[in-house]
LOLO-897656 format. One line per field, with one value per residue: residue in one letter; x, y, z of N, C-alpha, C in turn; chain. Coordinates in pm, whole numbers, plus 50000, padded with zeros to 5 digits. Layout:
% residues N
res	(a/...)
n.px	(X/...)
n.py	(Y/...)
n.pz	(Z/...)
ca.px	(X/...)
ca.py	(Y/...)
ca.pz	(Z/...)
c.px	(X/...)
c.py	(Y/...)
c.pz	(Z/...)
chain	(A/...)
% end
This chain:
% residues 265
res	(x/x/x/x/x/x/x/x/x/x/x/x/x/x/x/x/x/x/x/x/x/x/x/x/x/x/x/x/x/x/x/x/x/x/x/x/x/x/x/x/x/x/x/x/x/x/x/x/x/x/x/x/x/x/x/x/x/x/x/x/x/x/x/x/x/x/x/x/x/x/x/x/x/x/x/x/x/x/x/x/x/x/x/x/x/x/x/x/x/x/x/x/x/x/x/x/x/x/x/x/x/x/x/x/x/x/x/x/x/x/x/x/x/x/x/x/x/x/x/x/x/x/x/x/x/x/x/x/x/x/x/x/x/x/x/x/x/x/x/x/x/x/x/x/x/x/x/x/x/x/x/x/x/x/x/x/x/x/x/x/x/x/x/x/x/x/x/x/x/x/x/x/x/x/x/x/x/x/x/x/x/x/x/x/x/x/x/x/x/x/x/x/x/x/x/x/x/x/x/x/x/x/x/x/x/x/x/x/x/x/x/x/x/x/x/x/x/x/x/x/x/x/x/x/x/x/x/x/x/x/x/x/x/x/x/x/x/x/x/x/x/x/x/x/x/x/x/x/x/x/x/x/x/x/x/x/x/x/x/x/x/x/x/x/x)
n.px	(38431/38352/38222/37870/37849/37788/37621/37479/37283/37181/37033/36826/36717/36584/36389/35991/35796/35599/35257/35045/34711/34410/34189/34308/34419/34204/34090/34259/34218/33983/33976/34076/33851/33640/33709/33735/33477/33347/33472/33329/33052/33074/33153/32921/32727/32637/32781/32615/32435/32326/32406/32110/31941/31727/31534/31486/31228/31020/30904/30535/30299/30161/29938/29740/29478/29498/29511/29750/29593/29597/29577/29659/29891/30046/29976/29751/29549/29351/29443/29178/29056/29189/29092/28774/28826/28874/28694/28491/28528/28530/28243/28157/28217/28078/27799/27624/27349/27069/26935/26724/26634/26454/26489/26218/26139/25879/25726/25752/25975/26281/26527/26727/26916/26967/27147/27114/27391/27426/27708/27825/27725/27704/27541/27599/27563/27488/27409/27281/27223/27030/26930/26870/26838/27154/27366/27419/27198/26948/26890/26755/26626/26263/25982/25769/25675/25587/25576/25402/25340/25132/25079/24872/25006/25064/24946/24763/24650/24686/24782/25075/25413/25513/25422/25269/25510/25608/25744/26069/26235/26220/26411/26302/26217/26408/26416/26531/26728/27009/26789/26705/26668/26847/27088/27388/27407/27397/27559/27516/27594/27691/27601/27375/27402/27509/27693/27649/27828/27807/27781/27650/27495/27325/27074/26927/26936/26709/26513/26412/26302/26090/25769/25527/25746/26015/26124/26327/26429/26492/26575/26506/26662/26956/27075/27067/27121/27009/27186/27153/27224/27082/27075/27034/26749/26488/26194/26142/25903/25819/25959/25983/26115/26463/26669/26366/26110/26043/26291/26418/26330/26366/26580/26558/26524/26387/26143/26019/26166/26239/26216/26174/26090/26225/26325/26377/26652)
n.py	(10447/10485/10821/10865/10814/11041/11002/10824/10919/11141/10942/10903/11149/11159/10965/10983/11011/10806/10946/10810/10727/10930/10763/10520/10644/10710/10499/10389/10542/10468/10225/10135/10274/10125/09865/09915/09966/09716/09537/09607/09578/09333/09221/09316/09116/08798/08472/08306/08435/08643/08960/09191/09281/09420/09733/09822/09845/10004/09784/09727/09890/09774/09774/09682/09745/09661/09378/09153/08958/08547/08426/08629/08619/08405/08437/08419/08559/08957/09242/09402/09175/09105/09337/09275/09071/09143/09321/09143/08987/09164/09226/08987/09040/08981/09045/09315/09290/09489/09541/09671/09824/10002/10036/10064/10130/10001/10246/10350/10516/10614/10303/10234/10123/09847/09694/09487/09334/09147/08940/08748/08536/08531/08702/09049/09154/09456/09584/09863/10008/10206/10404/10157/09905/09869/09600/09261/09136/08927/08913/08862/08733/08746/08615/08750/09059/09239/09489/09602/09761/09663/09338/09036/08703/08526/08311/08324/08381/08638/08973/09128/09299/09341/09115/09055/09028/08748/08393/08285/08387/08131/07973/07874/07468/07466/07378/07306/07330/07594/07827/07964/08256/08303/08537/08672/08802/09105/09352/09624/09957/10094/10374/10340/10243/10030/09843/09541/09371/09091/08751/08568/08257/08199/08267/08463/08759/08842/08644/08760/08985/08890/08746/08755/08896/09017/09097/09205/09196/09305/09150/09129/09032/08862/08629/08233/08022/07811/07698/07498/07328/06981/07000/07266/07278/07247/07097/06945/06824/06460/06324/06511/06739/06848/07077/07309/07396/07642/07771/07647/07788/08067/08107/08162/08477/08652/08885/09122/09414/09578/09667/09634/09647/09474/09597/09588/09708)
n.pz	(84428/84104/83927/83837/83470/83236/83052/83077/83269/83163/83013/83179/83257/83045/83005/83058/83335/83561/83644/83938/83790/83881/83926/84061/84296/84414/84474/84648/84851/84964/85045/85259/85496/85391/85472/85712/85809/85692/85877/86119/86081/86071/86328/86476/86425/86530/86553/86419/86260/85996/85864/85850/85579/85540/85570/85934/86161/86450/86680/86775/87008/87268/87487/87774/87709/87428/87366/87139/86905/86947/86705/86559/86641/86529/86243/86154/86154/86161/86283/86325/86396/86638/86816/86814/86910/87155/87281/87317/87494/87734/87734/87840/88086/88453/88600/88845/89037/89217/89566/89832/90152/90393/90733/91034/91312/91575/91664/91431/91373/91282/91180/91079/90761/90479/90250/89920/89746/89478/89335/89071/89211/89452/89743/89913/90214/90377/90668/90819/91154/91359/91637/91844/92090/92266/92214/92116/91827/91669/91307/91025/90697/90601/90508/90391/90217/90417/90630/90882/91176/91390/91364/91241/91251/90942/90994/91211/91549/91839/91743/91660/91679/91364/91273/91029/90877/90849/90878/90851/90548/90311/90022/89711/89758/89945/90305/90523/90794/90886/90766/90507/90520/90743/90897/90965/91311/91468/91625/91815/91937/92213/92167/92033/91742/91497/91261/91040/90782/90606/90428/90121/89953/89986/89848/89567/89507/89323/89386/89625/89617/89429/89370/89687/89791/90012/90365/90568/90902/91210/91541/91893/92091/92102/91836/91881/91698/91683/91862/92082/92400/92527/92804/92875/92857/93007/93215/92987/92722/92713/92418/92269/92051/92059/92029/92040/91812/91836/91914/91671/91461/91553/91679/91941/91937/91996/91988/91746/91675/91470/91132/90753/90459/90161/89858/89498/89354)
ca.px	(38330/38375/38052/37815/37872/37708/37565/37322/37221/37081/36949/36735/36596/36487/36244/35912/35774/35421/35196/34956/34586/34322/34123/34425/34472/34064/34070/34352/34213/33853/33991/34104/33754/33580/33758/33702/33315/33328/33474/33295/32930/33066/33142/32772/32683/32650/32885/32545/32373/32357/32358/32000/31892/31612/31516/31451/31093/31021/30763/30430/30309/30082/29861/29670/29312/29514/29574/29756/29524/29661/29543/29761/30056/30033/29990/29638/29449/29450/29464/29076/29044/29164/29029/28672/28819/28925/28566/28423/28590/28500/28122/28124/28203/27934/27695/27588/27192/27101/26781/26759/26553/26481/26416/26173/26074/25714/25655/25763/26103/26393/26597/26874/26895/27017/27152/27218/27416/27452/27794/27882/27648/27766/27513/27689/27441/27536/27335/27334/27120/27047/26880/26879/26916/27267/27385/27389/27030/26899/26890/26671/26539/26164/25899/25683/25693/25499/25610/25275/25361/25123/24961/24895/25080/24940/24881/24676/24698/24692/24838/25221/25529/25589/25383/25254/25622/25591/25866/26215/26272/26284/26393/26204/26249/26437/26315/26572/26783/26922/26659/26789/26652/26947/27182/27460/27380/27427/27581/27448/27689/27617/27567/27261/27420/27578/27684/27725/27863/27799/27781/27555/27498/27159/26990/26976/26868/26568/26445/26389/26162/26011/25623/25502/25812/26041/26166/26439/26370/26602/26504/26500/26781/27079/27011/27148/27119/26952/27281/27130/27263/26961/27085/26947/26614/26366/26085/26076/25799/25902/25939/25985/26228/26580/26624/26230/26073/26073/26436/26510/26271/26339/26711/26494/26602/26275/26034/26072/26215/26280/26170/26217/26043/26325/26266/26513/26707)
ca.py	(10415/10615/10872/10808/10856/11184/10953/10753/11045/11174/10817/10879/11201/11157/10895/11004/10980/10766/10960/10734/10775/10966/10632/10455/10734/10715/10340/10348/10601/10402/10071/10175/10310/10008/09776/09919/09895/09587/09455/09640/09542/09150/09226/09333/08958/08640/08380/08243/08495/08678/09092/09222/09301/09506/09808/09723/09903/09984/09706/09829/09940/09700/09822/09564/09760/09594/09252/09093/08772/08449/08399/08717/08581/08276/08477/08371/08677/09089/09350/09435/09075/09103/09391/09226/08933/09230/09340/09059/08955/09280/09230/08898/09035/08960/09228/09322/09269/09502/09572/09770/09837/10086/09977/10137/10057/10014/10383/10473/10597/10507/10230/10167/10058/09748/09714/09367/09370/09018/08948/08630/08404/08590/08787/09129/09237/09563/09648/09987/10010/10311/10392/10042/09915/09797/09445/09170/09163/08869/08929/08726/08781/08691/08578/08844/09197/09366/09558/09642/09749/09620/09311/08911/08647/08458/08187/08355/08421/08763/09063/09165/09391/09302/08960/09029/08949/08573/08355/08308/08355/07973/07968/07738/07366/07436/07321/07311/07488/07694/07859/08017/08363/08328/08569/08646/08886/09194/09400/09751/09971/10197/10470/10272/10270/09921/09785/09450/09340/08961/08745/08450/08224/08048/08287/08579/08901/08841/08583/08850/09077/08800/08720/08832/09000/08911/09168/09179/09206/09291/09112/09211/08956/08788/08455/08144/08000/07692/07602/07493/07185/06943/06999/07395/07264/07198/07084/06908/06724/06333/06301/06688/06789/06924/07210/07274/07440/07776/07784/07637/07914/08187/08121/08279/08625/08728/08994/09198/09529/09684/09578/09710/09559/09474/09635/09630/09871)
ca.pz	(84326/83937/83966/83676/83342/83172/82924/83176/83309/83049/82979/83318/83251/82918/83046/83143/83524/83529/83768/83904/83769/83987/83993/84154/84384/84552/84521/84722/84971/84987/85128/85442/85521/85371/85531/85878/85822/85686/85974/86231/86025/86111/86484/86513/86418/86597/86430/86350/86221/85860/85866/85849/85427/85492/85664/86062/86210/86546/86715/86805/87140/87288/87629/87834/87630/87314/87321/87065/86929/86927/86556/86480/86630/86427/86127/86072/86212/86176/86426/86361/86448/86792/86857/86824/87074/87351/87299/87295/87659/87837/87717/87921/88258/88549/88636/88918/89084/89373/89664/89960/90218/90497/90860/91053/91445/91550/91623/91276/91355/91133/91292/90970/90612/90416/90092/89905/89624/89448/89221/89072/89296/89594/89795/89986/90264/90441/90752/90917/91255/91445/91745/91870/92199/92266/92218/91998/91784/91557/91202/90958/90599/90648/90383/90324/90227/90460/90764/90925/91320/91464/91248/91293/91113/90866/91048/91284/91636/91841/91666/91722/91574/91199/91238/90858/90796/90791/90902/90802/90451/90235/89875/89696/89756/90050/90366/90662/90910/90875/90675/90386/90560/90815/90871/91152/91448/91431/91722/91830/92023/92336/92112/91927/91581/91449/91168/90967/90642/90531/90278/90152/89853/89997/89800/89457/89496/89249/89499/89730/89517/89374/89447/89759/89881/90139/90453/90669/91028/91347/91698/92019/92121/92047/91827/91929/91595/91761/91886/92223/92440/92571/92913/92884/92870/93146/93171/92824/92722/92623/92278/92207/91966/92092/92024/91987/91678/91833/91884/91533/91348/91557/91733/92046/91900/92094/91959/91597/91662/91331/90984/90589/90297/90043/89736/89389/89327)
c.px	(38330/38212/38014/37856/37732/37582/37404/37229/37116/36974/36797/36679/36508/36376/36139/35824/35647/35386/35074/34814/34496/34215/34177/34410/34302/34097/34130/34311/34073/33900/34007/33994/33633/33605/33696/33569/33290/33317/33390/33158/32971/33087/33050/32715/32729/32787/32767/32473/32423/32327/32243/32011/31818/31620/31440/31293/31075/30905/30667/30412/30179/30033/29765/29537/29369/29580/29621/29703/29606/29677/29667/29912/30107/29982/29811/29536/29511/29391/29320/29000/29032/29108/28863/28700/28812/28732/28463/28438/28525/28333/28061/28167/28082/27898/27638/27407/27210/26975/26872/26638/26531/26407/26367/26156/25961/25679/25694/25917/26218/26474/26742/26825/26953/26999/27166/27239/27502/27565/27865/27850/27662/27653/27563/27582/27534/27412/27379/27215/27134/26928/26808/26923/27071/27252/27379/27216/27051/26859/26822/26624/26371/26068/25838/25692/25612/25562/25504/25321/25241/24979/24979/24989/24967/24868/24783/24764/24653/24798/24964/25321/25563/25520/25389/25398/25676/25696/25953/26169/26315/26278/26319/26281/26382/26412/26347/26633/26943/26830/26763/26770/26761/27053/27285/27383/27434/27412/27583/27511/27622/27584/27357/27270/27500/27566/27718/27676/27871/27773/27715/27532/27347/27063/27024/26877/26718/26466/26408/26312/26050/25833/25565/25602/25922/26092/26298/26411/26527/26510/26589/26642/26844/26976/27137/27173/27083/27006/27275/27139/27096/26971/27085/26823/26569/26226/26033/26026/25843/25841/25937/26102/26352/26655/26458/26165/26078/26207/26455/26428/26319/26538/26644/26562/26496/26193/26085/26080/26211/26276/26166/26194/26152/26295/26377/26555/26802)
c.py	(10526/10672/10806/10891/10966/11101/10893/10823/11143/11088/10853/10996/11201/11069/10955/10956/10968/10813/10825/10802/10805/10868/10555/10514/10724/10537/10358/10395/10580/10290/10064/10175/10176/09872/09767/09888/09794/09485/09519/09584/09343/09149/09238/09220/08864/08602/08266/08326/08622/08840/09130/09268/09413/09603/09825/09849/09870/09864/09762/09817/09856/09730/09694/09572/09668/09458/09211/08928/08721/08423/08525/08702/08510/08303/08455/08484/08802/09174/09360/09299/09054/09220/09360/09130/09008/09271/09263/08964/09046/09243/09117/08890/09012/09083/09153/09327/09393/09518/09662/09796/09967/10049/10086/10056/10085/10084/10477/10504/10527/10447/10184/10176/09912/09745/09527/09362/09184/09032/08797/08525/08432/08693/08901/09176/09329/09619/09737/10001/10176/10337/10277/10012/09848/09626/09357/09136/09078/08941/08832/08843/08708/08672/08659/09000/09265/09417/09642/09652/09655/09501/09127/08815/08541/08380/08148/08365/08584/08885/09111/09249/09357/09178/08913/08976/08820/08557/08370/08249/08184/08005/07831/07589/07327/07442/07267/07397/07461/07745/07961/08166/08427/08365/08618/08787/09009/09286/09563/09817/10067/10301/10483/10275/10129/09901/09615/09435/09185/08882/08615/08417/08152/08165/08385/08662/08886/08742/08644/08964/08999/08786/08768/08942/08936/09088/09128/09246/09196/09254/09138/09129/08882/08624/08365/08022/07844/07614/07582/07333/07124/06971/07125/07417/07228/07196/06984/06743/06570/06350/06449/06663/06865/06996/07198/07390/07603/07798/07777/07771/08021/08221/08144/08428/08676/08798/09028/09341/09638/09579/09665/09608/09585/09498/09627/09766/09936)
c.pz	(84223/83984/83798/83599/83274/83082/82998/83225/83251/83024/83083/83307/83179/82941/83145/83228/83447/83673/83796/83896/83905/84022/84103/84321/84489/84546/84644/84885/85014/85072/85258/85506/85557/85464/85691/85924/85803/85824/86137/86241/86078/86236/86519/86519/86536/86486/86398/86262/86091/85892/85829/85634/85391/85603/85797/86075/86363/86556/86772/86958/87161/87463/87664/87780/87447/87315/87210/87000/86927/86783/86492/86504/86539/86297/86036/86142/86169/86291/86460/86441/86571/86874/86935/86931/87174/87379/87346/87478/87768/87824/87801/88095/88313/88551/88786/88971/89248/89423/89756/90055/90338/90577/90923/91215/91488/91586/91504/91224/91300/91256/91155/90819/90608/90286/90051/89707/89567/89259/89206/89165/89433/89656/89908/90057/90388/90527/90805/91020/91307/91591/91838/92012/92176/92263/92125/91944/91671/91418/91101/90848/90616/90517/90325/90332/90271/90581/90806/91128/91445/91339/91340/91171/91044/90869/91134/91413/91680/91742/91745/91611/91489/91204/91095/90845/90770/90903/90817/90629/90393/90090/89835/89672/89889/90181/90554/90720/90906/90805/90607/90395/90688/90845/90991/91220/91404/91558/91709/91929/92124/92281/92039/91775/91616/91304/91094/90862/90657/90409/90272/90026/89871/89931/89661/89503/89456/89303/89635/89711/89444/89454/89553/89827/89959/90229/90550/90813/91191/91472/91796/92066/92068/91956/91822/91800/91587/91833/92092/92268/92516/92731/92970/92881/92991/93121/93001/92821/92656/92479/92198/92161/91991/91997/91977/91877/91749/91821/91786/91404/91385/91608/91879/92092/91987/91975/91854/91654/91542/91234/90868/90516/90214/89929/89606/89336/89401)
chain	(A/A/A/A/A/A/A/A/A/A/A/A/A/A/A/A/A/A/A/A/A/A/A/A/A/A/A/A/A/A/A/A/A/A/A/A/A/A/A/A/A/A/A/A/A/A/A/A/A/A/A/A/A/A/A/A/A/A/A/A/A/A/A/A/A/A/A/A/A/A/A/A/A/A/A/A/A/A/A/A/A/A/A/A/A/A/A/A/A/A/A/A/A/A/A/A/A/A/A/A/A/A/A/A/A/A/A/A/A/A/A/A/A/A/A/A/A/A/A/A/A/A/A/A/A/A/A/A/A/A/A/A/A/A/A/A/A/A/A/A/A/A/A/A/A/A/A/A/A/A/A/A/A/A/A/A/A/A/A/A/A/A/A/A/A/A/A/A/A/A/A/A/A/A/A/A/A/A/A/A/A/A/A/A/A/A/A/A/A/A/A/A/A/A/A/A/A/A/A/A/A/A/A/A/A/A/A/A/A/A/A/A/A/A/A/A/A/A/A/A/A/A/A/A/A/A/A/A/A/A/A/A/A/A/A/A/A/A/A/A/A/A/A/A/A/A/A/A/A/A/A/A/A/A/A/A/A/A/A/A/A/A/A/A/A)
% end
């Protein structure tokens, strides 16, 4: 192959070299960059969904004292809004009612307490006994607030332990048995301390401070809660009542032991 001719040679330097422009030169070294975000900003997406526009914000912190209303979900309420609903919720809890009493036995000496604390239609009665003989011991709320040791009842008769205290507790308009003063047994251990906890809707608290009073009264023996077969009787007169009216007033708890005017509070 002839080398080149002198002449061309010349031809080729005399022409001058185009650098390329310093615009050229970042374009060129932007795209790369761009590109890679581009496509990394569309991997972040659904293939339904459009890249965010605006600037994102954390969501707020919501505690069980802050409800979010309903109205503010639904765009039609504001925050001070539900505030007033959370308030407005807590202000309609139940409340509580309470009494109490302290038992005494008929030389004076303390024989317990009882509390009753009424929530939501529910009466909570908490007996504590003490120096008691052993054994299972009738329990009854009784009509009247007096605990007089040695008195008659109202109905007359000789004088006996707590008589003033009527019979069994009746709210008004009710009228059978059990009697709405009836409550379970209450067992007294070899020590002479017992306790029971029960519970009862046949009456409210404020029906138990109400008008004359009412008391709660421990007896001498177990009650049978009238639940006596006719074929434990003897002796019974024709045409008598099975179980007969002492049993169904009293259970035949026996005698009053210990008694405490119920007071509120």
């Amino acid at each position: 192959m002839p080398p080149p001719r002198a002449d061309m040679i010349r031809h080729d330097l005399s022409r001058p070299r185009k650098e390329p422009s310093m615009t050229k030169r970042m374009s060129r070294a932007l795209i790369l960059p761009v590109v890679v975000l581009a496509g990394a900003g569309l991997a972040a997406c659904s293939t339904n969904e459009k890249p965010a526009t605006s600037v994102a914000t954390a969501p707020a912190v919501v505690t069980t004292a802050q409800q979010v209303p309903e109205a503010g979900l639904n765009g039609g309420g504001s925050a001070d809004a539900g505030s007033s609903a959370g308030a407005g919720e807590s202000s309609s809890t139940s409340t509580s009612t309470s009494a109490s009493a302290t038992l005494k036995k008929v030389d004076g000496s303390n024989a317990g307490t009882a509390t009753f604390t009424e929530k939501d239609g529910v009466v909570v009665i908490d007996v504590k006994a003490t120096g008691l003989p052993a054994g299972f011991h009738g329990l009854h709320i009784h009509s009247v607030g007096k605990c007089e040791a040695s008195s008659t009842a109202a109905t007359g008769g000789p004088a006996g332990a707590f008589l003033s205290s009527g019979g069994d507790f009746q709210v008004s308009g009710h009228t059978g048995h059990p009697a709405s003063g009836d409550l379970v047994s209450i067992y007294v251990n070899s020590n002479g301390t017992g306790e029971t906890v029960t519970t009862t809707n046949a009456f409210k608290v404020s029906e138990l401070t109400s008008g004359v009073g009412t008391s709660i009264v421990i007896h001498a023996d177990a009650d049978n809660f009238g639940n006596v077969p006719a074929s434990e009787y003897s002796n019974i007169t024709p045409g008598q009542s099975v179980p007969d009216m002492n049993t169904l007033d009293t259970g035949d708890a026996g005698a009053r032991i210990a008694c405490g005017v119920i007071k509120a509070g």
